[in-house]
C-alpha positions in Angstrom: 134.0 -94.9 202.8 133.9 -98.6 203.6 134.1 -101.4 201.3 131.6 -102.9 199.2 131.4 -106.6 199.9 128.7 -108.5 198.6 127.7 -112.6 199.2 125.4 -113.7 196.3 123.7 -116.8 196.4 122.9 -118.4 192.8 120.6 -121.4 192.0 117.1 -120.4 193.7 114.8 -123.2 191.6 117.2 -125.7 190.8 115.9 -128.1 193.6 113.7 -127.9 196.6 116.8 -129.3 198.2 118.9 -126.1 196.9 115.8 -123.9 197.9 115.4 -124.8 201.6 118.9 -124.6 201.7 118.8 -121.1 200.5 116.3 -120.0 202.7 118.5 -121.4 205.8 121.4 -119.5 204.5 119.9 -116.3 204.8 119.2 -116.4 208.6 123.2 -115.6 209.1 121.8 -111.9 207.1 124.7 -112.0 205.3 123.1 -113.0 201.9 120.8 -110.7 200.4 120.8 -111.1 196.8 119.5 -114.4 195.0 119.8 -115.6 191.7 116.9 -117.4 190.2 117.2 -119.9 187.9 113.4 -119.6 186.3 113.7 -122.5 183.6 113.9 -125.3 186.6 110.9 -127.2 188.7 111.5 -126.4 191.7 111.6 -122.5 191.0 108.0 -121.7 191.8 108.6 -123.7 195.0 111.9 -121.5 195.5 110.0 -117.7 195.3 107.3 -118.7 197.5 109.8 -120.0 200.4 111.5 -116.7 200.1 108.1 -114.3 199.4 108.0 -111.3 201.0 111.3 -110.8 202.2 113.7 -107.6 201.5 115.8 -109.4 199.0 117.8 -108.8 195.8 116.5 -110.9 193.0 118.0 -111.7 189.7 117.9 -113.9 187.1 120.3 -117.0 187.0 119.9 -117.7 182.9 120.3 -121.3 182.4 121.0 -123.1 179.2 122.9 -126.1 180.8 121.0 -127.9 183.2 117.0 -129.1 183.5 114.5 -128.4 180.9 114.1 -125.3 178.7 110.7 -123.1 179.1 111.1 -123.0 174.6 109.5 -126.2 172.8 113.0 -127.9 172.2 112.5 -128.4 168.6 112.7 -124.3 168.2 116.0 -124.7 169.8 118.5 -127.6 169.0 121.7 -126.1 169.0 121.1 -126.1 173.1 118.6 -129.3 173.5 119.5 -133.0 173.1 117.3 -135.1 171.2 115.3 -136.0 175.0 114.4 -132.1 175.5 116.7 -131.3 178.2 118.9 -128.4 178.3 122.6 -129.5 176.8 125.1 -129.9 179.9 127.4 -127.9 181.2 130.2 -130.3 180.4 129.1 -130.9 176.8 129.9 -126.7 176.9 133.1 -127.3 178.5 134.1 -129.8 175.8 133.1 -128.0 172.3 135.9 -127.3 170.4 134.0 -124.3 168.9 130.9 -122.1 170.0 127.9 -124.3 169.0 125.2 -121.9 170.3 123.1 -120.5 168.0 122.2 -117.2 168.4 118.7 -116.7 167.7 117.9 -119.7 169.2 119.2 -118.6 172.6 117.6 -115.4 172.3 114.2 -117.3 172.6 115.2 -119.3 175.6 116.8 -116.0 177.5 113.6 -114.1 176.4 111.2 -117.1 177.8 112.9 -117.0 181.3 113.0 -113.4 181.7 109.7 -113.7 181.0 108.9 -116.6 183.2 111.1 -114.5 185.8 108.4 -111.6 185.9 105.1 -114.1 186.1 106.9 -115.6 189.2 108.1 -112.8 191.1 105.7 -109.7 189.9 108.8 -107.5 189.0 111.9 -107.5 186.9 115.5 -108.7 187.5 117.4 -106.3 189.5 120.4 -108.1 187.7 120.1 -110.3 184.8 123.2 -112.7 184.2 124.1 -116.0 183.1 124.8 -119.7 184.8 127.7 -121.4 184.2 128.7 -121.6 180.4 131.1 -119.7 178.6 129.8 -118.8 175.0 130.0 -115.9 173.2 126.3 -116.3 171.3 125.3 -117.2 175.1 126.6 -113.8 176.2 125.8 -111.7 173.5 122.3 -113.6 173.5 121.7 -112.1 177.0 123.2 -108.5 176.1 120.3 -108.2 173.6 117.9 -109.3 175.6 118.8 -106.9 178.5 118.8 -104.4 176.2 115.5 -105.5 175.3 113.8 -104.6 178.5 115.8 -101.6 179.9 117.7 -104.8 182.6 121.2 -104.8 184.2 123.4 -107.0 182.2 126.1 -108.2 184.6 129.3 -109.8 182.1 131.3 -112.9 183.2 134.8 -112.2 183.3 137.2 -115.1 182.4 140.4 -113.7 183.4 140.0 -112.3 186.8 139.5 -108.5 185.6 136.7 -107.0 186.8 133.2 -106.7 185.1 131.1 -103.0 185.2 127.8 -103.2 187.2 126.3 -99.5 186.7 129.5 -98.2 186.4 130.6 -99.7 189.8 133.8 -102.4 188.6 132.9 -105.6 190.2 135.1 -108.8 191.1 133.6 -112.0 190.8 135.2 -114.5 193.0 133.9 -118.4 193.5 136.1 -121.4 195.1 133.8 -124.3 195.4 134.8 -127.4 193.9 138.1 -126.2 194.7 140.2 -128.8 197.0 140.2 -128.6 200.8 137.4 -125.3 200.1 136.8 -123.8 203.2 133.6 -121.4 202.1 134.3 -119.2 205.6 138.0 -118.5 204.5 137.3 -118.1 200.8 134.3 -115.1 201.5 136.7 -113.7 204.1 139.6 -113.6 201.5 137.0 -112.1 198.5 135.8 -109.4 201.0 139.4 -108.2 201.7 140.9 -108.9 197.8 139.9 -105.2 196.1 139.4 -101.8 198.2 138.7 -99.6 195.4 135.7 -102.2 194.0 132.8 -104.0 195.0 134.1 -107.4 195.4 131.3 -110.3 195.2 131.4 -113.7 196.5 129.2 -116.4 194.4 128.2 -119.2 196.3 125.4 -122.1 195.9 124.1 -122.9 199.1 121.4 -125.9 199.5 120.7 -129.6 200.9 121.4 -132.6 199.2 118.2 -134.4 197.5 118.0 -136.5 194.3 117.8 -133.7 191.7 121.1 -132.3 192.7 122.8 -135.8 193.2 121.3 -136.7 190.0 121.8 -133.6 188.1 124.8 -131.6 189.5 128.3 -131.6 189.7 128.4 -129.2 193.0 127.4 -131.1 196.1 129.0 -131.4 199.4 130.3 -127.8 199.2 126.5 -126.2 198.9 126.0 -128.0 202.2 129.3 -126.5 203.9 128.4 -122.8 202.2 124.8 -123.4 204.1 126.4 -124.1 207.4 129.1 -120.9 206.5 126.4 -118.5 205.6 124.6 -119.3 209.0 127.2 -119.1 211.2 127.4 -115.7 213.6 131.4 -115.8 213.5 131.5 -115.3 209.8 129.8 -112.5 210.0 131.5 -111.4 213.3 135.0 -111.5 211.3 133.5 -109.4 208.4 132.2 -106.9 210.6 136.0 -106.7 212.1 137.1 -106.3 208.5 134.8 -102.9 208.0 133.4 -104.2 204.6 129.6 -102.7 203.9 127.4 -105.4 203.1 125.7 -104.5 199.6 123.3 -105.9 197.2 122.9 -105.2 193.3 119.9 -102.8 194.4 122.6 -100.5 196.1 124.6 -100.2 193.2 122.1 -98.3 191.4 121.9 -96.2 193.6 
């Protein structure tokens, strides 16, 4: 049996810059499975580039970056006092979990339900972007639970998380000094032989929403130029790995 490699590419709607970036990332066919972040401007934008092709969608739940789909003033606990979604680093900084339950609930439940009016189906995954809180994670438990979705956990320790009762590694190096995204997706693919091991990455160009907004920048435009290169994928098909999606892990 070979193994289960898959390259997941997170972020669909967070710019156009991030979206044409995507879309160029998947001519290497290495990346099948896209994670949408439904709360953002740019995410109608995103779904239409990428209409009609054979892909793996999720959804990419965001509580830490653009605007919430909620009115704000339902939702303080994860909305400063202009609107926006709190950041990522005001997350990284709490001394205690400040998310409020209930109030996340309503922002999860908005975008999975701004998720189906953009794409006509549900998430074949449904996870969460970037912040570490337990409210956060049980919020999107319940709501999976909800609607009969996928939940797919976030492990902080490097053990792995269950995916249909497949164990899955999630492995991401960006931001990491001297990153090399070829040589980090070539060491993920050969890291577990009894699991699916998954590669996150965040392919896109650089435009004035992610400059202005994001922390990731220079590494989305390497993972671009990565993901489209025909020796990358060369190497993997050396290594024997089978090239999955969430969609095969149902099956």
């Amino acid at each position: 049996m070979a193994k289960k490699f898959m390259i997941r590419a997170d972020d669909l709607g967070y710019s156009r810059g991030v979206n044409y970036g995507i879309l160029d990332s998947l001519q290497g066919e290495l990346v099948k499975t896209v994670g949408v972040m439904t709360n953002m401007e740019a995410s109608e934008h995103g779904v239409e580039l990428l209409k009609g092709m054979d892909l793996c969608l999720g959804q990419h739940t965001s509580i830490s970056a653009g605007r919430p789909i909620t009115d704000p003033s339902k939702i303080p606990s994860i909305t400063t006092s202009d609107g926006f979604l709190k950041s990522s680093s005001d997350y990284r900084s709490a001394k205690e979990d400040f998310v409020v339950l209930d109030e996340v609930i309503l922002e999860i439940e908005a975008q999975y339900q701004r998720f189906v009016a953009l794409t006509g189906q549900q998430p074949v995954y449904f996870e969460g972007h970037a912040v570490a809180s337990d409210n956060f994670f049980k919020g999107l438990e319940i709501v999976a639970k909800k609607h009969s979705l996928k939940y797919l956990g976030m492990s902080l320790d490097g053990t792995p998380v269950t995916f249909n009762d497949t164990p899955v590694y999630l492995h991401m190096e960006s931001m990491l000094p001297n990153y090399d995204p070829a040589e980090a997706i070539l060491r993920a693919a050969k890291a577990h032989g009894n699991a699916c091991d998954i590669y996150v990455c965040h392919p896109g160009y650089l435009d004035a929403d992610i400059l202005e907004h994001s922390t990731l920048t220079t590494d989305r435009v390497h993972e671009v130029q990565a993901l489209r290169d025909a020796e990358l994928r060369e190497r993997l098909e050396e290594l024997g790995v089978e090239l999955v999606t969430f969609s095969d892990l149902l099956h």
